[in-house]
PQR file of N, CA, C, O and H, with PARSE charges and radii, in Angstrom:
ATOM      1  N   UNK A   1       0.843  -1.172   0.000 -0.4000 1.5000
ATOM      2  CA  UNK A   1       0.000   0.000   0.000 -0.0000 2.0000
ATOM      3  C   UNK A   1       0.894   1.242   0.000  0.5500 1.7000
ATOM      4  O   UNK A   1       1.749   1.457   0.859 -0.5500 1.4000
ATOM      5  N   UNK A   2       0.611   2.077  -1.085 -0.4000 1.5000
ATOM      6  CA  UNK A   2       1.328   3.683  -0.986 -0.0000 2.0000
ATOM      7  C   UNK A   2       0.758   4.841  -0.496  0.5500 1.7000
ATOM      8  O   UNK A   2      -0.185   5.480  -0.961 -0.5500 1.4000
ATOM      9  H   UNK A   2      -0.083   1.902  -1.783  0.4000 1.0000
ATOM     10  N   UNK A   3       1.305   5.010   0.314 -0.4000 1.5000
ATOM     11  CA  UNK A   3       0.750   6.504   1.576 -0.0000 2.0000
ATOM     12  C   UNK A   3       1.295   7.651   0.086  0.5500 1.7000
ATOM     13  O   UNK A   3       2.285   7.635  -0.645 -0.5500 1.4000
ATOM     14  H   UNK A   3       2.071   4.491   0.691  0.4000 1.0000
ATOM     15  N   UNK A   4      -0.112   8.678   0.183 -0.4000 1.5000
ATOM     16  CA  UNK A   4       0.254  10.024  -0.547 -0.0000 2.0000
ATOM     17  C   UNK A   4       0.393  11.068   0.953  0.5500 1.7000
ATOM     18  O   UNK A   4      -0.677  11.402   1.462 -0.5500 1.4000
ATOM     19  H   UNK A   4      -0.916   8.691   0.777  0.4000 1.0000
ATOM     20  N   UNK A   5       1.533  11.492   1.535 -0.4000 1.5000
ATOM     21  CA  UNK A   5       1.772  12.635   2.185 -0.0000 2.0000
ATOM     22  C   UNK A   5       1.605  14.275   1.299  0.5500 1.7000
ATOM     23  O   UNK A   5       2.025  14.712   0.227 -0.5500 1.4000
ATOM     24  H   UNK A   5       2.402  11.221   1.122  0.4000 1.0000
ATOM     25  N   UNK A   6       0.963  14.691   2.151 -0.4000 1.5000
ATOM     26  CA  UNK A   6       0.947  16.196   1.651 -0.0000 2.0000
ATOM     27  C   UNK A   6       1.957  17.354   1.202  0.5500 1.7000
ATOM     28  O   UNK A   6       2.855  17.742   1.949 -0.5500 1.4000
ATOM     29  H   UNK A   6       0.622  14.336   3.021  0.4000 1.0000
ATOM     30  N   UNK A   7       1.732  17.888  -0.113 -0.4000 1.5000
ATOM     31  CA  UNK A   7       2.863  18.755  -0.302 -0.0000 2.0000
ATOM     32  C   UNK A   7       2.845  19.808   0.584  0.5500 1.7000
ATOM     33  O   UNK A   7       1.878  20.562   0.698 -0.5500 1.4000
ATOM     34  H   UNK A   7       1.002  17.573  -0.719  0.4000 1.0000
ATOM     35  N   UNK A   8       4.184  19.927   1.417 -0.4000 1.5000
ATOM     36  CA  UNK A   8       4.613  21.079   1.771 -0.0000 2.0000
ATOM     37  C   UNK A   8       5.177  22.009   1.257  0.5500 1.7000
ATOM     38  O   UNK A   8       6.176  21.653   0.632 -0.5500 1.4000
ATOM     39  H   UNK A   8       4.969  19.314   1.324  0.4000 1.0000
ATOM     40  N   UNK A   9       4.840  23.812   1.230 -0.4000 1.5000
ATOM     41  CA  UNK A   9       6.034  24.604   0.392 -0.0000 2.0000
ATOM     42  C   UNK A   9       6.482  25.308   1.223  0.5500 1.7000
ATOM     43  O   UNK A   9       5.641  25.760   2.000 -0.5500 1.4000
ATOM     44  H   UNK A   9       4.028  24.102   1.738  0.4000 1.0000
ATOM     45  N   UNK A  10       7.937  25.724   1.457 -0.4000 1.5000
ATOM     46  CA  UNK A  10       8.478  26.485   2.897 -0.0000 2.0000
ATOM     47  C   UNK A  10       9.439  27.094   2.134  0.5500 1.7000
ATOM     48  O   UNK A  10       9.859  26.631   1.073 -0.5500 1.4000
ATOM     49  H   UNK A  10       8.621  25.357   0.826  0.4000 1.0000
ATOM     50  N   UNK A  11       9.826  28.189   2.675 -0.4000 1.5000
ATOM     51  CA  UNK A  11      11.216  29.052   2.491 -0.0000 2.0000
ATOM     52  C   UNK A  11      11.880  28.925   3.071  0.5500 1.7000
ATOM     53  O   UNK A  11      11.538  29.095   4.241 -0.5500 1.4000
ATOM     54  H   UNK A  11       9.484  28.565   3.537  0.4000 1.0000
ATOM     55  N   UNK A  12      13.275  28.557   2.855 -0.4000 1.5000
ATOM     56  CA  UNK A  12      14.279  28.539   4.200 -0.0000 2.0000
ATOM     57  C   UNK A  12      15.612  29.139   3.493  0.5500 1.7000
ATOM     58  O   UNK A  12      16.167  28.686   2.492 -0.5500 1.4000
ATOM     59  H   UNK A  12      13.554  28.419   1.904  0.4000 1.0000
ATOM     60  N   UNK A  13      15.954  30.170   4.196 -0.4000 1.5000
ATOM     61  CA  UNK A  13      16.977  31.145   3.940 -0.0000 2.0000
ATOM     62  C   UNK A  13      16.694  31.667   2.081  0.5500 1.7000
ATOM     63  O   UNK A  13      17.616  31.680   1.265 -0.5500 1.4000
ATOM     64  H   UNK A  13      15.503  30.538   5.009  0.4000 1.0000
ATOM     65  N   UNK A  14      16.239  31.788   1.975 -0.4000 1.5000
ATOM     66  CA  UNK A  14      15.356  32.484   0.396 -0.0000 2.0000
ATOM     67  C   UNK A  14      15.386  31.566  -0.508  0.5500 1.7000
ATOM     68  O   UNK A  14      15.312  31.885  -1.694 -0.5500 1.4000
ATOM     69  H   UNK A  14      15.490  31.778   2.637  0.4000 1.0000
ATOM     70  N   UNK A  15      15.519  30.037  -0.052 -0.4000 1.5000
ATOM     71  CA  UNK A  15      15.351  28.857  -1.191 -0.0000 2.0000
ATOM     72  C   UNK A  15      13.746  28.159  -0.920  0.5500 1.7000
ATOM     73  O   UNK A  15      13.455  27.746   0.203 -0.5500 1.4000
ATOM     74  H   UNK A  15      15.578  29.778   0.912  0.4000 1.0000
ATOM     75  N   UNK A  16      12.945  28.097  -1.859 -0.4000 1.5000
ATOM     76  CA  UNK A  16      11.711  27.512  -2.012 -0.0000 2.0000
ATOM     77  C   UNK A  16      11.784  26.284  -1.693  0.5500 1.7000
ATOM     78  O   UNK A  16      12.742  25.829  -2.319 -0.5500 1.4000
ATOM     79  H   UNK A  16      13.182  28.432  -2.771  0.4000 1.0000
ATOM     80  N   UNK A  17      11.308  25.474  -1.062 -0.4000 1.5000
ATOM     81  CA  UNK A  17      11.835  23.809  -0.880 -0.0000 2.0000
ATOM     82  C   UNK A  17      10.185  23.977  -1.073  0.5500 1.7000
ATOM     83  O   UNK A  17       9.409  24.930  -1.001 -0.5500 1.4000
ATOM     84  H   UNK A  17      10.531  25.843  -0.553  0.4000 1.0000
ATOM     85  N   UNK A  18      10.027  22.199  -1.425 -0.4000 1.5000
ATOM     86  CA  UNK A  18       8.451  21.346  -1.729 -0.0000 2.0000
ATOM     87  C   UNK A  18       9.230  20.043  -1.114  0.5500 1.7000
ATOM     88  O   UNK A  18      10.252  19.592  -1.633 -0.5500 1.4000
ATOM     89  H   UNK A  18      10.658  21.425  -1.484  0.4000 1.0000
ATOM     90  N   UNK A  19       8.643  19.518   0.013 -0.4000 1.5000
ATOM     91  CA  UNK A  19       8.586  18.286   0.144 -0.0000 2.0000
ATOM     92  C   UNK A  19       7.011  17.549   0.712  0.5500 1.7000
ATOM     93  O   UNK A  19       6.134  18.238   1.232 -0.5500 1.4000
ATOM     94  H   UNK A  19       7.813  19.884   0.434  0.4000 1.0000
ATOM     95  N   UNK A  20       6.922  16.509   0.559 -0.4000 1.5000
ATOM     96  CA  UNK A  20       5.595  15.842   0.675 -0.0000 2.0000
ATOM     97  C   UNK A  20       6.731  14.466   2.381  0.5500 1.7000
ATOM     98  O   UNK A  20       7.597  13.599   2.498 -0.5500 1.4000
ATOM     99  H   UNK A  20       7.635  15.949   0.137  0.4000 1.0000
ATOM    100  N   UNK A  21       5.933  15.150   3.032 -0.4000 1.5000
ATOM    101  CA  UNK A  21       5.813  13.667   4.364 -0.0000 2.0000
ATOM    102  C   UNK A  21       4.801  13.951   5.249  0.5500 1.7000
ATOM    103  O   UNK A  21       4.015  14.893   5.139 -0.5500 1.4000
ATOM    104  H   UNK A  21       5.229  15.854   2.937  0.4000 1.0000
ATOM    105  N   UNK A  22       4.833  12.823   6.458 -0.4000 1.5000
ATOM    106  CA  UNK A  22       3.865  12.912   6.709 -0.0000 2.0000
ATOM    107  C   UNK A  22       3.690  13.521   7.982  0.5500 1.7000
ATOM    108  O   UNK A  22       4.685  13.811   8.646 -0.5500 1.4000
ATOM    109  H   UNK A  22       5.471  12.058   6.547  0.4000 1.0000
ATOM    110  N   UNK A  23       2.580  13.742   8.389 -0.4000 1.5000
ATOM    111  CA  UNK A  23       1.182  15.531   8.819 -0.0000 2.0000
ATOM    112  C   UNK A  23       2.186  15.100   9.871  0.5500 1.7000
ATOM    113  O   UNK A  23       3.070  15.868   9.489 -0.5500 1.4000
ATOM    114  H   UNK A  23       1.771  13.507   7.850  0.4000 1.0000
ATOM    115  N   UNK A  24       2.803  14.400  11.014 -0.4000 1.5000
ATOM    116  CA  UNK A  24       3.019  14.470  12.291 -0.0000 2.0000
ATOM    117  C   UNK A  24       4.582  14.315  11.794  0.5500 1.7000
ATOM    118  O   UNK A  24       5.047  13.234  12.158 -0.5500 1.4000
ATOM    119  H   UNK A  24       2.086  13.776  11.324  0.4000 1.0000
ATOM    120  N   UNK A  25       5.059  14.737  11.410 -0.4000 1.5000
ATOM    121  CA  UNK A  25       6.696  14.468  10.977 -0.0000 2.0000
ATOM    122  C   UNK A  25       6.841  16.026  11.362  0.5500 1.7000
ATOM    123  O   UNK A  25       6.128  16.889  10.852 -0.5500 1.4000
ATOM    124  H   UNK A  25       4.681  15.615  11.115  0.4000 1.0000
ATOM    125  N   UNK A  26       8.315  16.420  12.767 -0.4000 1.5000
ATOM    126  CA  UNK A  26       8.158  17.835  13.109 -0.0000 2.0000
ATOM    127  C   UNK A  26       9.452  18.437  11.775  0.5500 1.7000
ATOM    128  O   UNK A  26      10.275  17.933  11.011 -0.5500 1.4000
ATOM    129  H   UNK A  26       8.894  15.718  13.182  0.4000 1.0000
ATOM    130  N   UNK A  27       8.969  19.716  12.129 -0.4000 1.5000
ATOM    131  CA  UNK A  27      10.022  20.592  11.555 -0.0000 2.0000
ATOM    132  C   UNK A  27      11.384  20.806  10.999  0.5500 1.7000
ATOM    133  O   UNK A  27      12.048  21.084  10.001 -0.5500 1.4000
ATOM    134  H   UNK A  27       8.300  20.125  12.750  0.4000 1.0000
ATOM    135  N   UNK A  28      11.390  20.452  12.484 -0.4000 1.5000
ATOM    136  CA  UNK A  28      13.269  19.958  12.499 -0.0000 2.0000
ATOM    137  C   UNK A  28      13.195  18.454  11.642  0.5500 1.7000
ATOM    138  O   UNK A  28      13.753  18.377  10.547 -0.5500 1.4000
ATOM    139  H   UNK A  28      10.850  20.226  13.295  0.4000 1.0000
ATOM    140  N   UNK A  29      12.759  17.746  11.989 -0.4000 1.5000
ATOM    141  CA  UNK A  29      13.428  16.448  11.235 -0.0000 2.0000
ATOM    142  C   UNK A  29      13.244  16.653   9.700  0.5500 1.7000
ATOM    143  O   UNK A  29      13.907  15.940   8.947 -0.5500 1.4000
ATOM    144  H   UNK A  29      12.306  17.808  12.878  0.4000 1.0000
ATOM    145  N   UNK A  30      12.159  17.827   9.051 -0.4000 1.5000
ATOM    146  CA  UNK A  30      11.869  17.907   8.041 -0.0000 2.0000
ATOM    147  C   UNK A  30      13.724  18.603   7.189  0.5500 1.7000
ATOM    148  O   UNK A  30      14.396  18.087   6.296 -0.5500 1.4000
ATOM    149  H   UNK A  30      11.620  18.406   9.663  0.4000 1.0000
ATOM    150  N   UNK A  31      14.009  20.120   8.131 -0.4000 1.5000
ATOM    151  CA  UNK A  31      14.740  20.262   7.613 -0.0000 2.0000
ATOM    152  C   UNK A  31      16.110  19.431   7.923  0.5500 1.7000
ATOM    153  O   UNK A  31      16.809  20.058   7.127 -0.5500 1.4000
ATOM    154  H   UNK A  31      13.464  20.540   8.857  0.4000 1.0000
ATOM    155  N   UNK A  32      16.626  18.886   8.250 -0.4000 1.5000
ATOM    156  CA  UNK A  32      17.417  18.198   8.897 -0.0000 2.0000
ATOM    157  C   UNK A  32      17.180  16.679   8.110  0.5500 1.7000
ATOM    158  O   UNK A  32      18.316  16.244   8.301 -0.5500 1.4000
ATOM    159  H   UNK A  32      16.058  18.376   8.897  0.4000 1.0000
ATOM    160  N   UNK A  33      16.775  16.041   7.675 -0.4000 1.5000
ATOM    161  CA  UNK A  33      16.895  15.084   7.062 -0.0000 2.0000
ATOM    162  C   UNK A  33      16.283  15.234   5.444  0.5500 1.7000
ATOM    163  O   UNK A  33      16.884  14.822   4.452 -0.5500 1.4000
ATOM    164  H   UNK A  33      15.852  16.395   7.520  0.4000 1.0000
ATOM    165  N   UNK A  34      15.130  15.828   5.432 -0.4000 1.5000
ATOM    166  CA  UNK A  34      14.437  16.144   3.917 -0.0000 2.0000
ATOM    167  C   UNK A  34      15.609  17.214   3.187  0.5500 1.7000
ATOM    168  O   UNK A  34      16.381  17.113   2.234 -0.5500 1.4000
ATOM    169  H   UNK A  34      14.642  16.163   6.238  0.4000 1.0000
ATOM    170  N   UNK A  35      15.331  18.114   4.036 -0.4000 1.5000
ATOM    171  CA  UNK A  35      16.545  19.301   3.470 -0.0000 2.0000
ATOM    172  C   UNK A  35      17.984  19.436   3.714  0.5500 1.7000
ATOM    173  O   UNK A  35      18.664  20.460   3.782 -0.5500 1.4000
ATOM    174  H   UNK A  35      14.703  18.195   4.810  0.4000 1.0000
ATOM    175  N   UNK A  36      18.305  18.241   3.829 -0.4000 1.5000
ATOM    176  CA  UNK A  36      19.879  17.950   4.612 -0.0000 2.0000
ATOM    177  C   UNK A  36      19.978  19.496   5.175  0.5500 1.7000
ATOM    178  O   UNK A  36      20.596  20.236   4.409 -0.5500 1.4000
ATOM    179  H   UNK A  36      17.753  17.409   3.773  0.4000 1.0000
ATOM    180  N   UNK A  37      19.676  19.873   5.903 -0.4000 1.5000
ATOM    181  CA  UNK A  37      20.363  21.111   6.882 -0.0000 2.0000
ATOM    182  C   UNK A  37      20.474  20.884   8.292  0.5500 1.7000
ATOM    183  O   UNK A  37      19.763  21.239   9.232 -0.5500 1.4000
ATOM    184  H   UNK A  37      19.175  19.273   6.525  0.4000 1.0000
ATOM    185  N   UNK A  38      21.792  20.046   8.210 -0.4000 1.5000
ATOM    186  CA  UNK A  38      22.083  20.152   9.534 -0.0000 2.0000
ATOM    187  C   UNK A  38      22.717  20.683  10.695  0.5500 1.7000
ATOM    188  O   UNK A  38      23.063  20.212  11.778 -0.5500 1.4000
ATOM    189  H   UNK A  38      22.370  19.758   7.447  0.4000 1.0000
ATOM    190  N   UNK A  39      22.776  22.011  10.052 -0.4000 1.5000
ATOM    191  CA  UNK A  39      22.984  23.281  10.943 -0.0000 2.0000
ATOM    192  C   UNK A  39      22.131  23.270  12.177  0.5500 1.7000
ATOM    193  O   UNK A  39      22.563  23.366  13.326 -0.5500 1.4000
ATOM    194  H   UNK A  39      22.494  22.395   9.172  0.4000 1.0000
ATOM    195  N   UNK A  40      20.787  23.135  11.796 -0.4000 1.5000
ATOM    196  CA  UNK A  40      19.600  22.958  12.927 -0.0000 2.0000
ATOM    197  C   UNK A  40      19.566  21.832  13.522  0.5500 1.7000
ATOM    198  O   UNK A  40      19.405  20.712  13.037 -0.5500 1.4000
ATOM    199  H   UNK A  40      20.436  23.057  10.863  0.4000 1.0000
ATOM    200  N   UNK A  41      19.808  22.325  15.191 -0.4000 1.5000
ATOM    201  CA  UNK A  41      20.446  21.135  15.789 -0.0000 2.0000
ATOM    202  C   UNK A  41      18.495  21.184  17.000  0.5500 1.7000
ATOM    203  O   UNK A  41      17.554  21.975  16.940 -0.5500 1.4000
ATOM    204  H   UNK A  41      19.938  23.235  15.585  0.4000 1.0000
ATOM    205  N   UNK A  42      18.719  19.987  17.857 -0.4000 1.5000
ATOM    206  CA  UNK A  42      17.786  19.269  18.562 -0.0000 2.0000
ATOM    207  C   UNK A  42      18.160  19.816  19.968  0.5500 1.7000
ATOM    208  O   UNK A  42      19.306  19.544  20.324 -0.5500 1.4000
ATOM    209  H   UNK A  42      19.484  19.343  17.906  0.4000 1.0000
ATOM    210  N   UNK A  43      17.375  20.560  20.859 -0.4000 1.5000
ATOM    211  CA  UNK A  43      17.492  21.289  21.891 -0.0000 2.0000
ATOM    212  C   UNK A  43      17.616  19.400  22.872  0.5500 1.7000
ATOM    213  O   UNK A  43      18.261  18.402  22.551 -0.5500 1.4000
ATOM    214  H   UNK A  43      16.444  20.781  20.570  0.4000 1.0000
ATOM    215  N   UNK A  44      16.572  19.679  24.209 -0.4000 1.5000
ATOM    216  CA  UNK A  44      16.397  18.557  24.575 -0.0000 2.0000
ATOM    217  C   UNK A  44      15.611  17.477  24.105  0.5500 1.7000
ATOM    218  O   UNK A  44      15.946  16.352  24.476 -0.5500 1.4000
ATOM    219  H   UNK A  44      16.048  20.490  24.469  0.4000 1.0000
ATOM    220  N   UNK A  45      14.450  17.624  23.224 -0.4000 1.5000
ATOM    221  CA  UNK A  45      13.730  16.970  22.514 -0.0000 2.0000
ATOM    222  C   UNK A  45      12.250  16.555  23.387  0.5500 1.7000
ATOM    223  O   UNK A  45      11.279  15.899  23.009 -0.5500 1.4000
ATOM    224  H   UNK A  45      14.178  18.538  22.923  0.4000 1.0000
ATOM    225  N   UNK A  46      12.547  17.262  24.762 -0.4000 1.5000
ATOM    226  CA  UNK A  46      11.174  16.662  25.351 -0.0000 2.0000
ATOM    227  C   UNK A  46      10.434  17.989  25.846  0.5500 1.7000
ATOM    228  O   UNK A  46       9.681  17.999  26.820 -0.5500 1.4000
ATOM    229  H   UNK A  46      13.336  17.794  25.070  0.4000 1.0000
ATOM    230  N   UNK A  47      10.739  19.128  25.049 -0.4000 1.5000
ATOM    231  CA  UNK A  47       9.907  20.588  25.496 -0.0000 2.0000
ATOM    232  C   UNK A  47      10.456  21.142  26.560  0.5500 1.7000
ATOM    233  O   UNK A  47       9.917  22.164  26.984 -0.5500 1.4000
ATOM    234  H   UNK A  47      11.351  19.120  24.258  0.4000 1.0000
ATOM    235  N   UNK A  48      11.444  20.709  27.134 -0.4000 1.5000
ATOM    236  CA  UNK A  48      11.928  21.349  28.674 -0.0000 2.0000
ATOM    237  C   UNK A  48      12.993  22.921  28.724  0.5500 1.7000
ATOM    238  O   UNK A  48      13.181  23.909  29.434 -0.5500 1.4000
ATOM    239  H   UNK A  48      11.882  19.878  26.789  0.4000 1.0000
ATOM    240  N   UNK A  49      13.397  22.388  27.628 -0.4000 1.5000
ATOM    241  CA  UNK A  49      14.931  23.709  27.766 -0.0000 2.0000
ATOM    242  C   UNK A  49      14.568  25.027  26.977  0.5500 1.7000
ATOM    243  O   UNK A  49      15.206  26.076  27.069 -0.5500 1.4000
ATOM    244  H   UNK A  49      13.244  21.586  27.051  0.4000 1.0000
ATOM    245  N   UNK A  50      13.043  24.755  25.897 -0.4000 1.5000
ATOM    246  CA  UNK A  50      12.366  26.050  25.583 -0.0000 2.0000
ATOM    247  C   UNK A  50      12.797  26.464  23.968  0.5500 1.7000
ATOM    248  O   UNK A  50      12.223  27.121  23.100 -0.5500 1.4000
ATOM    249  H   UNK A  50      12.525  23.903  25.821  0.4000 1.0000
ATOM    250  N   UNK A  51      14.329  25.609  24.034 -0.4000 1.5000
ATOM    251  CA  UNK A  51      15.328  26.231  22.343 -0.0000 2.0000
ATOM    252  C   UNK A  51      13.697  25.848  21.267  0.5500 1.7000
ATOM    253  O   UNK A  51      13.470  26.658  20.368 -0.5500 1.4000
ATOM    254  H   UNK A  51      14.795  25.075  24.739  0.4000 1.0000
ATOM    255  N   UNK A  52      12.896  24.891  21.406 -0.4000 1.5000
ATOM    256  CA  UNK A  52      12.026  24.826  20.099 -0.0000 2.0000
ATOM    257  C   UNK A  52      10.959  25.741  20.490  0.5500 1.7000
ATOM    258  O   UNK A  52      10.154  25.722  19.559 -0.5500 1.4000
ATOM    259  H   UNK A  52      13.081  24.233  22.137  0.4000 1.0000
ATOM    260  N   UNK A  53      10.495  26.640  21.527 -0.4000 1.5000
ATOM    261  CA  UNK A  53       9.946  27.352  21.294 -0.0000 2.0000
ATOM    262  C   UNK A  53      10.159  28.577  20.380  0.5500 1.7000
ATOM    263  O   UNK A  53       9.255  29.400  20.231 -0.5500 1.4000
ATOM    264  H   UNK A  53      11.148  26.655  22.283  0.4000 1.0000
TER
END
């Protein structure tokens, strides 16, 4: 069975990116693995230290 994920369109640093994954996949892992940018690093990962606010 093939899952259709939704196209996303985002700007990041004035480049247009389109990627399609899926609705509960966060931000960071989007750019960070979809958009190889791994400049953007992972605070504590459980909401405590505030960096993803």
């Amino acid at each position: 069975m093939s899952k259709v994920w939704p196209e996303i369109r985002l700007t990041v640093n004035g480049v247009l990116h389109t990627v399609s994954v899926p609705p509960m996949k966060r931000l960071l892992d989007v750019l960070r693995e979809d958009l190889r940018l791994t400049g953007t690093k992972e605070g504590c990962g459980e909401g405590e230290c505030g960096s993803c606010a």
